[in-house]
C-alpha positions in Angstrom: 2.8 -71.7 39.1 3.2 -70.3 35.5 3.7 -67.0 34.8 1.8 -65.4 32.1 2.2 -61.3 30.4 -0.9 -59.7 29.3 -0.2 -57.1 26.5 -2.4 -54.2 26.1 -3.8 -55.5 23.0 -5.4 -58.2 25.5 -6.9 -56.4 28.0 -8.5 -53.9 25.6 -9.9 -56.9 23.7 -11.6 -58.1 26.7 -13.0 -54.6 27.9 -14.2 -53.8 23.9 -15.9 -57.3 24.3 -13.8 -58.6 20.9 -13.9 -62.0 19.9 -11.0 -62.8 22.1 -12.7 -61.6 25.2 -13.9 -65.0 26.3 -10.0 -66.3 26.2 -8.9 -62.8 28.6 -11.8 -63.9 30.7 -10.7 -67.0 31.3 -6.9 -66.6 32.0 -8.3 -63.9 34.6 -10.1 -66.3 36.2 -7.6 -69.0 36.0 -5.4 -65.8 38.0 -8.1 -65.4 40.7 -8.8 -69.2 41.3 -4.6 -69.2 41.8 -4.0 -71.3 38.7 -1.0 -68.8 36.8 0.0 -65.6 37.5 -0.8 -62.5 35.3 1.7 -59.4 35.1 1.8 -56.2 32.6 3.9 -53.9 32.4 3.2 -50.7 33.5 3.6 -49.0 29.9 1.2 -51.3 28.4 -1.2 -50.3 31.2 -1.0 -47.0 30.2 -1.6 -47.9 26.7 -5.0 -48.9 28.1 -5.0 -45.6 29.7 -4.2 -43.6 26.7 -6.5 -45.6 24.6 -9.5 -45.5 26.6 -8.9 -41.2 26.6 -8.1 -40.7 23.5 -11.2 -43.1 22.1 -13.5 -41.9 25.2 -12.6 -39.8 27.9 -10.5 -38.9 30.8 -13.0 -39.8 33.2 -13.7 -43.0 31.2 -9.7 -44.0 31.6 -9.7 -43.2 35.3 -12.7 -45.4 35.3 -10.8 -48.5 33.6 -7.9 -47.7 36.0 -9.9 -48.6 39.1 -11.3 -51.7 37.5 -7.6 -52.8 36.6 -6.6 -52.8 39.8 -9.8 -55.2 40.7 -8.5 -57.8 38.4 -6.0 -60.7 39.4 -2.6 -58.7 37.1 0.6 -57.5 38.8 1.5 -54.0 37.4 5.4 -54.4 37.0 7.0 -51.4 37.0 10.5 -50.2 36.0 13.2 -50.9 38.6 16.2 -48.7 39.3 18.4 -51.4 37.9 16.9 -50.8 34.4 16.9 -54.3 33.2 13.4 -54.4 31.7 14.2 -51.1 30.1 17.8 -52.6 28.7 15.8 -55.4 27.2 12.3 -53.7 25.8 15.4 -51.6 24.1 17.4 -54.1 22.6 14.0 -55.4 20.9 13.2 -51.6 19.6 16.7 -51.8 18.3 16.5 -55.3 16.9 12.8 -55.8 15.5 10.5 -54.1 13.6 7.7 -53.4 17.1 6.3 -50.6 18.8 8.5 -49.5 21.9 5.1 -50.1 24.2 5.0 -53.6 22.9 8.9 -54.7 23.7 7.8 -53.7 27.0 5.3 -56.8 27.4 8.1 -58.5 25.2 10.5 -57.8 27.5 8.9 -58.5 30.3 8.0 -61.8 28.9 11.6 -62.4 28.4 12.8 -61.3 31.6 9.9 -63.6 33.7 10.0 -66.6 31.4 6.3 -65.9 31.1 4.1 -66.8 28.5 3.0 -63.1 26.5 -0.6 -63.3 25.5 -1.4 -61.3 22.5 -3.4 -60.8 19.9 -1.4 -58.3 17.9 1.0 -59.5 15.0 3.4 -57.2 15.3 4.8 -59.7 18.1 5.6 -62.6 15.5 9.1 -60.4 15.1 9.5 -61.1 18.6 8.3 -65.1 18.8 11.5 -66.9 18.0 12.3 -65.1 21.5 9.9 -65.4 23.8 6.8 -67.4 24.1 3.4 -66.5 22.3 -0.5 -67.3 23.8 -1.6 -65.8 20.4 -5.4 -64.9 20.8 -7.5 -65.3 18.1 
């Protein structure tokens, strides 16, 4: 079964109901019918978090909270080991992108998932890792 990484960027395009909400909608229904698997990261889910509070409300973030964890997405988190943090690191330290996005990167990396993005700053990233860009 393939293995794909949402970035924050995704998930907020499909709750804003942007053009590439049809395309989220479908690979999250591709996860529930068993087809791939869907992971984030934990950071990038609190991106989503932080986002929907700073642009709405706290109640409003606790409210896309519950209906994350409805959907079909594995929230990694950051092992003791550190090895997701060691690589979202060495892509801060290396290319030009946010340190919430080498999170998905690394992640990515570190699964041999596809990422699936929308967001540009990734194309520092995509001689690395695998891109689903979303239009």
């Amino acid at each position: 079964m393939a293995t794909k990484v949402l970035d924050s960027w995704a998930l907020i395009a499909f709750f804003e109901d942007e053009p590439a909400a049809d395309a989220v909608e479908k690979l999250l229904q591709q996860a529930a019918d068993e087809k791939h698997k869907l992971l984030m990261s934990v950071v990038n889910w609190g991106e989503v978090y932080y986002n929907t509070m700073r642009e709405v409300s706290q109640e409003a973030a606790e409210q896309k909270a519950h209906e994350i964890a409805a959907l079909p997405i594995d929230i990694i988190g950051v092992s003791d080991d550190l090895a997701l943090v060691k690589q979202a690191a060495i892509f801060k330290a290396t290319h030009k992108v946010a340190y919430a996005d080498c999170f998905a990167a690394a992640l990515a990396k570190q699964k041999n998932a596809e990422l699936v993005t929308g967001d540009p700053e990734f194309k520092a990233v995509e001689k690395e890792i695998k891109i689903n860009w979303l239009a």
